[in-house]
C-alpha positions as CSV (number, residue, x, y, z in Angstrom):
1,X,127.7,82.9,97.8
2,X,124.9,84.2,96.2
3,X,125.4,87.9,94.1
4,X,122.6,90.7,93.0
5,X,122.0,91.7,90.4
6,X,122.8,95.2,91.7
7,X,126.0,94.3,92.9
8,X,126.6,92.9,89.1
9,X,126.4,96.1,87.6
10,X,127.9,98.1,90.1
11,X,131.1,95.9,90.3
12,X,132.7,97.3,86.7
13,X,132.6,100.7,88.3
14,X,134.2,99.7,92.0
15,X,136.7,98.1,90.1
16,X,137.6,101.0,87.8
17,X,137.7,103.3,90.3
18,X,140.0,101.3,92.5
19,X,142.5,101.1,89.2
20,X,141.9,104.5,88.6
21,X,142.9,105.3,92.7
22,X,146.4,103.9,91.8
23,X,147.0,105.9,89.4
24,X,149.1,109.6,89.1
25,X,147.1,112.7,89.6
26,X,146.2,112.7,85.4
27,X,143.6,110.4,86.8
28,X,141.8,112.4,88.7
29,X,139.3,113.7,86.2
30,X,138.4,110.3,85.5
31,X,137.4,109.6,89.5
32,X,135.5,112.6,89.1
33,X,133.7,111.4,86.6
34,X,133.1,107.8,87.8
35,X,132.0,109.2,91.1
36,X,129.3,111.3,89.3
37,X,127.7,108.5,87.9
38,X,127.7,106.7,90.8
39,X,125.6,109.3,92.4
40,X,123.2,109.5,89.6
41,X,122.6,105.8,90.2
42,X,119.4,105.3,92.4
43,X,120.6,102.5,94.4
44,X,117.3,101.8,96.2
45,X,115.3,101.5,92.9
46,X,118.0,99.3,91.6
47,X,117.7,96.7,94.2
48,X,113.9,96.7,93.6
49,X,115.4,94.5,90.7
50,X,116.4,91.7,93.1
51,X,113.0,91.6,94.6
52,X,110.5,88.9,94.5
53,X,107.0,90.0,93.4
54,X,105.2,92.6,96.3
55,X,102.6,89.7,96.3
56,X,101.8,88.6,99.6
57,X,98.3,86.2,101.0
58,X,95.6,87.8,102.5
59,X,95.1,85.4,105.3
60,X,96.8,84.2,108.1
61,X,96.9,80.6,106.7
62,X,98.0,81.8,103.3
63,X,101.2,83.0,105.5
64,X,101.3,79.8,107.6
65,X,100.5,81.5,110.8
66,X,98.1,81.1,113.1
67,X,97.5,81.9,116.9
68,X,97.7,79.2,120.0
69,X,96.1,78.9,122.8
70,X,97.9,81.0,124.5
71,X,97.2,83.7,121.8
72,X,101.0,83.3,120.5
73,X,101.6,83.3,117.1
74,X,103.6,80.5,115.4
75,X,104.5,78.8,112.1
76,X,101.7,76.2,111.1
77,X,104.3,73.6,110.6
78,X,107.0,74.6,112.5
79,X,105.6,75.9,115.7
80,X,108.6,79.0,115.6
81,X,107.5,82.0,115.9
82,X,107.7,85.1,113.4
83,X,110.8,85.3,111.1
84,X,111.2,88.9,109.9
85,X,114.3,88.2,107.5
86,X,112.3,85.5,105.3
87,X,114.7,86.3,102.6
88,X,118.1,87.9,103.7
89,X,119.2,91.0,101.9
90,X,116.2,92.4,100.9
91,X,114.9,94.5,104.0
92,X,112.4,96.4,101.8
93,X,110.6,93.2,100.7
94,X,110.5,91.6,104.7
95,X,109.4,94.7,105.4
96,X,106.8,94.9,103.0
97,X,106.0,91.3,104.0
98,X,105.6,92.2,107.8
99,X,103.0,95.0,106.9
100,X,101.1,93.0,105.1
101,X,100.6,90.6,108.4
102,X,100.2,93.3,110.0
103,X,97.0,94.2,107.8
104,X,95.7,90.5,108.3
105,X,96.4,91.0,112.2
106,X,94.1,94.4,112.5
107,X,91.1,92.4,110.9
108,X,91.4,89.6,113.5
109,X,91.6,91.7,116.2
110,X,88.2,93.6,114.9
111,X,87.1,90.2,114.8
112,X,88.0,89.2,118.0
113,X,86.8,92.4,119.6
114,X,83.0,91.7,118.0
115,X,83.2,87.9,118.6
116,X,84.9,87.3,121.6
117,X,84.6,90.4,123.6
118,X,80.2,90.9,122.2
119,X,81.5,94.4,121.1
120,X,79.3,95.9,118.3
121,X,80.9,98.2,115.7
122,X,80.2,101.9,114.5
123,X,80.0,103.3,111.9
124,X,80.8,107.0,111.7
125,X,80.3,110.2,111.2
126,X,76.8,109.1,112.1
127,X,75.3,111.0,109.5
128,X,77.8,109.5,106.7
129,X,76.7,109.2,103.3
130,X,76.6,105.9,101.1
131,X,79.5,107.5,99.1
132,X,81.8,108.8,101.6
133,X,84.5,107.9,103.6
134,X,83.4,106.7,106.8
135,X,85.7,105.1,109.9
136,X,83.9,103.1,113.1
137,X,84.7,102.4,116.7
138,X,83.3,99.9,119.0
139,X,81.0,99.6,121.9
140,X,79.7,97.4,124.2
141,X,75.7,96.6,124.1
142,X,75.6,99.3,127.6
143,X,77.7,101.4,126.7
144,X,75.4,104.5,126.4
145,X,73.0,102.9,128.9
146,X,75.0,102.5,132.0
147,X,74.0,104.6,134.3
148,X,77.3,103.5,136.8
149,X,81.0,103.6,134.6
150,X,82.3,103.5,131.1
151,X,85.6,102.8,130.0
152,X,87.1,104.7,127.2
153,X,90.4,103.3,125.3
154,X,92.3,105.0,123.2
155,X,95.9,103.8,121.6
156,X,98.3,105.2,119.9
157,X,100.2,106.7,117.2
158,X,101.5,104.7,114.2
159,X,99.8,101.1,112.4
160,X,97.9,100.5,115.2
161,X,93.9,100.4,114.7
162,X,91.1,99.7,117.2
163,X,91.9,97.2,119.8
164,X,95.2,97.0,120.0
165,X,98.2,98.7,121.7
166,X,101.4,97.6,119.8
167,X,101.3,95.2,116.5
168,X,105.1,94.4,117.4
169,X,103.9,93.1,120.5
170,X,101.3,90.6,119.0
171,X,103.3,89.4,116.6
172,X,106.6,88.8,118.7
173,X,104.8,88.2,122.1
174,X,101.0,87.3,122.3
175,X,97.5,89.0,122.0
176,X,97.4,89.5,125.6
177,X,100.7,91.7,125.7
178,X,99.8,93.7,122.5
179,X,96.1,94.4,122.4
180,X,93.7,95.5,124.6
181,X,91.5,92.9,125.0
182,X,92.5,92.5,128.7
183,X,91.4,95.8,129.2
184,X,88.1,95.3,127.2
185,X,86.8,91.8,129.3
186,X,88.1,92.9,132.7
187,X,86.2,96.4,132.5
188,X,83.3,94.2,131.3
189,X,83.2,91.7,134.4
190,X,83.3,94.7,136.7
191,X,80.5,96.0,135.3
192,X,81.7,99.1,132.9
193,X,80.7,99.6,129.7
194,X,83.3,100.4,127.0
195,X,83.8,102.7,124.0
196,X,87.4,101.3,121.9
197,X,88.3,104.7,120.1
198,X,89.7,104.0,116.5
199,X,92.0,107.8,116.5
200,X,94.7,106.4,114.0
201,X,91.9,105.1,111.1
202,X,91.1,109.0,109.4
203,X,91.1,108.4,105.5
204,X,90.7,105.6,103.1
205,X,93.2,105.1,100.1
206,X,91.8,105.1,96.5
207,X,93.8,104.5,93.5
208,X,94.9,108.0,91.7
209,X,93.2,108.8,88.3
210,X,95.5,108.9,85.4
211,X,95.4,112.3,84.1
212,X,94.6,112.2,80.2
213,X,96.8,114.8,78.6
214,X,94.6,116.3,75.3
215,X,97.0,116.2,72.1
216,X,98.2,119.4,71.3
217,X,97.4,118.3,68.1
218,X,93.7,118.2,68.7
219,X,93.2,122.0,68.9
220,X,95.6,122.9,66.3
221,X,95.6,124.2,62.7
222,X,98.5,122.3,61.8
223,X,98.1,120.8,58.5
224,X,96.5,116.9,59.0
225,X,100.3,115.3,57.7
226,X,102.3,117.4,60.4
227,X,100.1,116.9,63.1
228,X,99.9,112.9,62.3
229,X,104.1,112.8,62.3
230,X,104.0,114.5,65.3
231,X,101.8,111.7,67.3
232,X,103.7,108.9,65.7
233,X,106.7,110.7,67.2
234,X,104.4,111.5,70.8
235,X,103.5,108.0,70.9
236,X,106.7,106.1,70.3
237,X,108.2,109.0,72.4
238,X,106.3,107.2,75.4
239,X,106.4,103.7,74.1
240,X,109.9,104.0,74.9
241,X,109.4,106.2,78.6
242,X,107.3,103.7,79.5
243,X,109.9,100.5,78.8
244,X,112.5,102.2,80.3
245,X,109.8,102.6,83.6
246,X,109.4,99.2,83.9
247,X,113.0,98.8,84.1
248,X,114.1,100.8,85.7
249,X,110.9,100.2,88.6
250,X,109.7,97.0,88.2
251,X,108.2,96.8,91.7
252,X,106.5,100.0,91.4
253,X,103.1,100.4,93.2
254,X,100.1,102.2,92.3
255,X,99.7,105.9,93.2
256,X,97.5,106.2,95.9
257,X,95.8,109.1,97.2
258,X,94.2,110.1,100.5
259,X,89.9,110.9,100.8
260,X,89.9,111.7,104.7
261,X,87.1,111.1,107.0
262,X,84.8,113.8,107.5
263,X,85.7,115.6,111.3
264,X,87.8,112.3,112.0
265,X,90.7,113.4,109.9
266,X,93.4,113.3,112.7
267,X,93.3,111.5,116.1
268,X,92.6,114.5,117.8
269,X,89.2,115.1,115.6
270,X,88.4,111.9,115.7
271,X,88.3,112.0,120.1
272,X,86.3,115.0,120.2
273,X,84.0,113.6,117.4
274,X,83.2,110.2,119.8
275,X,82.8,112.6,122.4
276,X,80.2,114.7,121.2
277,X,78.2,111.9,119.6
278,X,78.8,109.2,122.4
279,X,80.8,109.5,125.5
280,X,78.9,113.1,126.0
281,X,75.5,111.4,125.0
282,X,75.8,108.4,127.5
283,X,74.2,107.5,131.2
284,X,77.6,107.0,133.1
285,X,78.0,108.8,135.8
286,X,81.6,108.4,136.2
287,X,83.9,107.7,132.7
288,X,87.2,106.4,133.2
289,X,90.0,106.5,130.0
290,X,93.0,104.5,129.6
291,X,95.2,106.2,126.9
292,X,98.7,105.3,125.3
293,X,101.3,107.0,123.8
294,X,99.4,109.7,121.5
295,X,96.5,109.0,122.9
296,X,97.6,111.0,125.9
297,X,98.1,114.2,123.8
298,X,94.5,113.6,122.5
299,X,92.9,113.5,125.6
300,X,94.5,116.5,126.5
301,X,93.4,118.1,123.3
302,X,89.7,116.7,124.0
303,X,90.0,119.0,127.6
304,X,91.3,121.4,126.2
305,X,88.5,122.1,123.3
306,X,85.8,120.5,126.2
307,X,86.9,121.3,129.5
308,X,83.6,121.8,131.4
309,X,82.1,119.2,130.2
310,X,85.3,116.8,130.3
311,X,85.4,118.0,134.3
312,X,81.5,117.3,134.6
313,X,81.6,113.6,133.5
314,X,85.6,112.2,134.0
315,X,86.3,110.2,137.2
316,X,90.0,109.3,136.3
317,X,92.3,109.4,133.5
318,X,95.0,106.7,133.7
319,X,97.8,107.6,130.7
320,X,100.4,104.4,129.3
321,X,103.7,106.3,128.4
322,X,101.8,109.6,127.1
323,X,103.2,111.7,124.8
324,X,101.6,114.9,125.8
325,X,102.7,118.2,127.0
326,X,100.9,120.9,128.4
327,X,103.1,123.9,127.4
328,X,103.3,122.9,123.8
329,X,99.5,122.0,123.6
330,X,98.9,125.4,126.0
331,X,96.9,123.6,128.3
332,X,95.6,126.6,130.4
333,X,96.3,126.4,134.6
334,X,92.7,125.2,135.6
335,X,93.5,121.9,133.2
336,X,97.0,121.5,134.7
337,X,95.4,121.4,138.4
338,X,92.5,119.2,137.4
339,X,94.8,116.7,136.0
340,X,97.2,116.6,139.1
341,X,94.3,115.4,140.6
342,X,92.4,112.7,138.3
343,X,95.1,111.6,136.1
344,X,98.7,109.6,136.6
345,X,100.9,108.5,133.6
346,X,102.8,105.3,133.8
347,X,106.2,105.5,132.4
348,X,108.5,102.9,131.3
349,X,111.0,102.2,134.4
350,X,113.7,100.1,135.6
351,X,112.0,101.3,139.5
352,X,109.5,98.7,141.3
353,X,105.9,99.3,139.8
354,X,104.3,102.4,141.2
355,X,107.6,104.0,142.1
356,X,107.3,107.7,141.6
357,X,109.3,109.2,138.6
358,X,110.7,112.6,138.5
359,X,108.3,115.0,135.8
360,X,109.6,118.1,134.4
361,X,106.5,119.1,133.3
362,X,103.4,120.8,135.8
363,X,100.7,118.2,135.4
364,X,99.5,114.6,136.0
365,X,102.1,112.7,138.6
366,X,104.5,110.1,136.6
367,X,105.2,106.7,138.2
368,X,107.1,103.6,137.0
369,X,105.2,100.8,134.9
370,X,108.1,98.8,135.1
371,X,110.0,97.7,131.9
């Protein structure tokens, strides 16, 4: 049986305590005191010490993954399929692990969208800079020129980017089940064009700038020999902080810090931006969306700020599991009795598919997806 490191150091103190326990009431002072240090003990940051380096590939090989032909993913070598617990007892790092997959996953799904569906990607705000932040969506070749139907996706909340519904779902199921691809080529042989919303991608990450702190010493009139002891004594002062850093976070990542995407900084933004710019701007007649999860409340909060012109150019509205509620968003009476009428959200169900499903709320009808 293998022990931590953590569990090492901790051990002397368990033990104590327990001896202490046995003891008369004298004793108690001394619990007191060993529990105190206890809690000043940061036990996440000291299992960080157990970890293997946060250095993971950057490629589906490099993992020794890759996707059959039934778009399942399995071990190169193995044919299983996804272990979370590569390493047992140490959650954090498998977790760390599984998001960094999960980064490799999104870029293969943009891929697959632009190679295997013929979807083009764009870039936005339209009228980006070089400099700035910029997200994209993606479109098919028609999508602005069909004068018939467009289809509009939109996903959800969390990880997920731009063609997909659920990560967990690719990686434990197939590409089928977790992205919407289906969606994408079906729509496409029955002659829609398509716009894949990308709601969940509304800032970059850029490393934090280490603040220089001037030297007190720089602006003063100490005389030359006081002010020189003084940064001997400031720089062995964090010589030493710095050490004890390392220690004491060893797996420390970099800062990072958040430039969001000009009017695409939340998913709500970001559906009223692709609106204005595309959806609004296109040939369709009739537009059709298919929104999950979050994407439900966006749509709503695209009617809301739009309504008119929502009313003027939606067909149908078909919602996966929304998230969205009318009171809270204060979705006035005209919206709620439009909805009733062009919209139906499919819940998760034990009922046969279709199966209406009781809804406290006064909008769209709810019926079972089947679970």
């Amino acid at each position: 049986m293998s022990i931590s490191l953590s569990s090492l150091i901790l051990l002397p103190i368990w033990i104590s305590m327990a001896q202490i326990q046995q003891g008369g009431p004298d004793e108690k002072e001394k619990t007191t005191a060993l529990k105190d240090l206890l809690s000043r003990i940061d036990l996440d940051e000291l299992m960080k010490k157990d970890e293997p380096p946060l250095d993971f590939p950057d490629t589906l090989e490099g993992f020794e993954y890759a996707f059959n032909e039934k778009g399942q993913l399995r071990h190169i070598k193995t044919g299983e399929p996804f272990v979370f617990n590569y390493r047992e007892d140490l959650h954090r790092w498998n977790q760390k692990r599984y998001e960094a997959l999960g980064e490799i996953i999104t870029k293969y799904v943009y891929e697959l969208l632009e190679k295997d569906c013929n979807l083009k990607k764009i870039s936005i705000p339209v009228d980006a800079t070089e400099s700035e932040p910029k997200s994209f969506i993606f479109m098919s070749e028609d999508a602005l020129t069909n004068p018939q139907k467009l289809m509009v996706l939109i996903h959800g909340s969390g990880v997920v980017r731009a063609g997909q519904w659920a990560r967990r779902l690719i990686i434990n199921e197939d590409l089928d089940s977790g992205t919407q691809i289906p969606f994408i080529k079906r729509a496409m042989d029955e002659g829609y064009g398509v716009i894949v919303l990308n709601p969940n991608e509304n800032y970059i990450e850029v490393e934090k700038p280490k603040i220089h702190v001037q030297s007190s010493s720089d602006s003063s009139d100490e005389p030359a020999e006081k002010r020189e002891r003084k940064d001997k004594v400031s720089k062995e002062t964090k010589k030493r902080r710095d050490f004890y850093e390392k220690y004491r976070n060893p797996q420390r990542e970099k800062e990072m810090m958040q430039l969001y995407i000009r009017e695409n900084g939340s998913p709500e933004e970001h559906a009223i931006y692709v609106w204005d710019h595309f959806i609004a701007q296109s040939a369709a007649e009739n537009v059709f969306f298919v929104a999950h999860s979050y994407g439900g409340l966006a749509f709503v909060e695209l009617m809301i700020q739009r309504e008119a012109d929502v009313k003027s150019k939606v067909t149908a509205v078909a919602l996966t599991d929304s998230v969205h509620n009318v009171w809270h968003q204060e979705a006035g009476k005209t919206i709620r009795e439009w909805m009733r009428e062009n919209c139906c959200n499919w819940v998760s169900s034990s009922e046969p598919l279709d199966t209406s499903v009781e809804s406290m709320l006064p909008d769209c009808p709810r019926v079972s997806a089947v679970v």
